[in-house]
Every structure is written in C-alpha cells, then in structure tokens.
N, C-alpha and C positions, 0 to 999 in steps of 0.2 A: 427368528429370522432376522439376520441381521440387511438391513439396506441402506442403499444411498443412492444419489441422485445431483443433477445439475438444475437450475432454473434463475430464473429472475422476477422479480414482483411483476414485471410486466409481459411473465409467460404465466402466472396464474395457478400455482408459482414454477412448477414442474418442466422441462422438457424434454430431458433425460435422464433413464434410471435405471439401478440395477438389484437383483436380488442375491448375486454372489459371493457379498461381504468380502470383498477382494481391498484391501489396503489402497487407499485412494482412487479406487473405481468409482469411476460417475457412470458405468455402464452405454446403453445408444438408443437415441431419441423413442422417443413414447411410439404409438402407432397413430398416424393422422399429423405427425411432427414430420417437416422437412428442414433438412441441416444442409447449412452451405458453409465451407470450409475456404478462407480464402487468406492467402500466401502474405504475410504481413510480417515485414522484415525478421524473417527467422521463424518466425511462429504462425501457427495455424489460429484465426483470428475466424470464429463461430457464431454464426448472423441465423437467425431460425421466420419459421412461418407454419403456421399453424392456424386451428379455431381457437387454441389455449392463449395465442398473442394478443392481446391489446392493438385495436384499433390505431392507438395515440393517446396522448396526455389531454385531460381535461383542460378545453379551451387555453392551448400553446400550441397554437398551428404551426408556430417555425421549428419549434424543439420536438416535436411529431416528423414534420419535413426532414428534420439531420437524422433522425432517429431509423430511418430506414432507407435501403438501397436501391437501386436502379430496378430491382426485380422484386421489390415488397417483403424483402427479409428485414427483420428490424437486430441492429447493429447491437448486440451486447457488449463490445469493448473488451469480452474477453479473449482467452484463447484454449484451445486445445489440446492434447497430442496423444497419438495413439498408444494402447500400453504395447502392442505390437502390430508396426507398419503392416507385416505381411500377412497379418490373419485381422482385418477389421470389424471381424464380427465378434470378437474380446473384449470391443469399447476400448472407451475414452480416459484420460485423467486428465485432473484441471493446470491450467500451466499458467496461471496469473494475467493480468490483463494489460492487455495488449496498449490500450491507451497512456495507462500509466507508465511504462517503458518509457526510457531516455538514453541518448548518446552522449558520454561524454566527451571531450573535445581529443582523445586519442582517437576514438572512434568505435571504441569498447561498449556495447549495448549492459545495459543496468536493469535488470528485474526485478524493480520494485517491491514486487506483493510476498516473495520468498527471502528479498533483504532484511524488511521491515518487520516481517513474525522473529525471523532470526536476531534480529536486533531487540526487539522488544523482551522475547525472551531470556536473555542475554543479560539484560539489564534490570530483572523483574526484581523484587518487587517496586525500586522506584522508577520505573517509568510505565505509562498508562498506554500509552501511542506513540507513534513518531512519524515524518513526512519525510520521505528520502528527497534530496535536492541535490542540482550538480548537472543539469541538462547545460552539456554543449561547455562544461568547467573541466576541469584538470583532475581533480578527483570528487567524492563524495561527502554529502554533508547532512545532516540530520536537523529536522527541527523538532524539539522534544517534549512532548508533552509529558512533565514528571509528575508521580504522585508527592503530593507537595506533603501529604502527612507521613508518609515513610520518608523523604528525605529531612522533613519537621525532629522526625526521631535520633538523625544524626547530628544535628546542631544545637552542640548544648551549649547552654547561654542563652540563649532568646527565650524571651518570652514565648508563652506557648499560642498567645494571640497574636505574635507579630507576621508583618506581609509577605507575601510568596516569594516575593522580591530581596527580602533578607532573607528565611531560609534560602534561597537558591544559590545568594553571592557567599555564604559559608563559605569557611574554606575548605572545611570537614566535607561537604558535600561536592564539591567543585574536586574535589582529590578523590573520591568514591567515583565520580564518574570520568577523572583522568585516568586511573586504575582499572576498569572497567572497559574505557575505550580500546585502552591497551589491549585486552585480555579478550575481548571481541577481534582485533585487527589479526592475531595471532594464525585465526582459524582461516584467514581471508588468504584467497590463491592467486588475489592479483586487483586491480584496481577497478575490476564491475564488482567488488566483493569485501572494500575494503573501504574503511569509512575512515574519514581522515579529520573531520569536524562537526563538531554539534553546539547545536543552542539553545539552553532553557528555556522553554517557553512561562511565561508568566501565566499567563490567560488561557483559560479550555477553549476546545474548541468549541464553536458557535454554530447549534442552527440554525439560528436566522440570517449565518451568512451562509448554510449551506455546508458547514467544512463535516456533517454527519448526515451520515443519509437514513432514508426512511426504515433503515436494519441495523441504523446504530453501530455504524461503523463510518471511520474518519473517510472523505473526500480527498483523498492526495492531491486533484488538480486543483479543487476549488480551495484549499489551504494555501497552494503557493502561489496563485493568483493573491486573493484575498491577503496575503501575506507579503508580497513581494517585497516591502520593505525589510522585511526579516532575512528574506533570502540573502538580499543585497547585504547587508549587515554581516552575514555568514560568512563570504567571502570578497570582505571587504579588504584593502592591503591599505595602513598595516592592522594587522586583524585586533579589532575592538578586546578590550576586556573580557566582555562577557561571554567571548567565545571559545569554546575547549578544545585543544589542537590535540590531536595524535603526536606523541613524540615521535621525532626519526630515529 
C-alpha cells in the first residue's frame, strides 16, 4: 500500500492522509481533524484544530499567541489546493507556503517552495540549498548555499585545503554557474519564474541562528532576515563582483 499524508511537528505529526497512492495526494483531514481553508492572495492558506495539535510552544507565550487564529486554528503557513474544485471529497495537494510567497515590484507573485526545488535541482550536484530573494525588486535573486566540495572539484589549481571563499571566486566555478543560470532562465515563462541573480554563499546555514528548522530543512524568512546584508549586496547598483548576473 502505497500512502501519503500532510502534517506538521506541531500536529503530532499527521493531519491529513490518504491511502490512494495518487501522485502528490495528501488525501483530507484524519477524523476528529477540523480544516479551515482561508483565501490568502491566490492561495488557499490551511490553519487546522484538533486533539493531534499542540497546545503551544514550551514556555514562548507570544510565538503560541501569532501561532493561532481568532477561532483556535493554529496557522501552518501553508497552503492548499484541491485536486478537483468540484468533487472535494478527491482531497487535497500541497501548493507551497504561503508565508514564504513574495511580490515583486511589477506585482508578479513568486512561489517560493516550487522555484527553489526547481532551482536546486537544476544546479545539482554543486548547490545544497538556495533562499529565493526579490520581495517588492524588479526580478529575482538567489542566495546559494554551494556544495563547496563538488565546486572544490572544478578549480584546478588550489590547493585542496584552501577556503570556500577561493574555491567559490574561481573562474572555473563562477562560469559553471553563469552557464547554468543561463540554462535555468531558458525554462522560465516569465519574471515570477525567472532568476536573474545569485550569490555564493560562503558560510552554511546556522542553527543557532535558526536558518534550519527542526526537519532539516532551510528557514527562507529567517535566512534573509538573518542575512539581510547579503540581500542588500545582491542587488546592490552597481552590482559587486561577487555577484552572478543572468546575461540579457
């Protein structure tokens, strides 16, 4: 039997699931799960209530307080959508989250969570993660977390102990992922889809600053918070060195 399911650590873990093996079916809420579906620019933005929910966070009475709504639905941040409007008893599939979403300054909304797999992918084996950036800018931009050992393997010359920071300024490397952005933009249908800047990150990310959460996967907001200097750097004019532009 093939299955799948939706949830969050702080639904315990489950909320929704299915037994139909249906290609990205997350199936509809358990029994004793109540789902509220609420209208969040374009997307269906999924808040649940249950016995399987969590109370709240151990002793963080404010981040418990944002964490749930007017009617004691606690906010998952993501979103929804049905596999078919008119029959909703077919279920659900997952549609990325809704928090991490951004407008860029046309007014073009950016989906994050389906850019970023597609870009990573894209770019594999030297890149590990990426942080899509660009809220309320002209286009989009990436901050790159690279596998510094698979780009290590393109710069020959170094030392095989020298710092992140020389493999990354290669030129060998820096032309592998001009090439690359290239051949990413190709696929893109228009400017929520189309990445126009990226910047090697030196340093992984940090969980003591939070930028991975407790399932080991990167924080998008708390990166470009925690980051903001980088961002700024990203599209800065006239753009630094160490930033790799999309040719026009």
């Amino acid at each position: 039997m093939i299955m799948s399911g939706y949830g969050a650590t702080e639904t315990a873990p489950a909320a929704l699931f299915s037994t139909e093996g249906r290609s990205g079916g997350i199936g509809l809420p358990l029994p004793g799960v109540l789902m509220k579906l609420v209208p969040n620019e374009g997307k269906l933005e999924v808040r649940l209530k249950g016995p399987n929910v969590s109370p709240g966070y151990w002793r963080e009475p404010e981040l418990t307080a944002k964490s749930f709504d007017e009617d004691g639905y606690f906010i998952t941040g993501d979103a929804l959508r049905f596999i078919d409007p008119a029959k909703p008893e077919t279920g659900f599939v997952y549609d990325g989250r809704v928090i991490e979403d951004f407008k860029l300054s046309s007014g073009n909304w950016v989906s994050t969570g389906p850019l970023r797999a597609a870009f990573v992918a894209s770019f594999a084996p030297y890149v590990k993660d990426a942080a899509v950036a660009g809220c309320n800018e002209a286009e989009i931009g990436m901050l790159v977390f690279p596998d510094i050992d698979a780009c290590r393997a393109l710069a020959s010359g170094l030392a095989k102990d020298s710092p992140a920071a020389s493999v990354l300024a290669h030129e060998a490397v820096r032309q592998l992922f001009k090439d690359k952005l290239a051949d990413f933009a190709k696929a893109a249908t228009g400017s929520s889809n189309r990445v126009a800047r990226l910047l090697l990150l030196e340093e992984p990310a940090s969980i003591d600053a939070h930028e991975i959460t407790d399932k080991g996967t990167l924080n998008q907001r708390a990166i470009l918070e925690h980051r903001a200097a980088l961002v700024s750097e990203l599209y800065k004019s006239p753009v630094p060195e160490k930033v790799i532009l999309l040719k026009a």
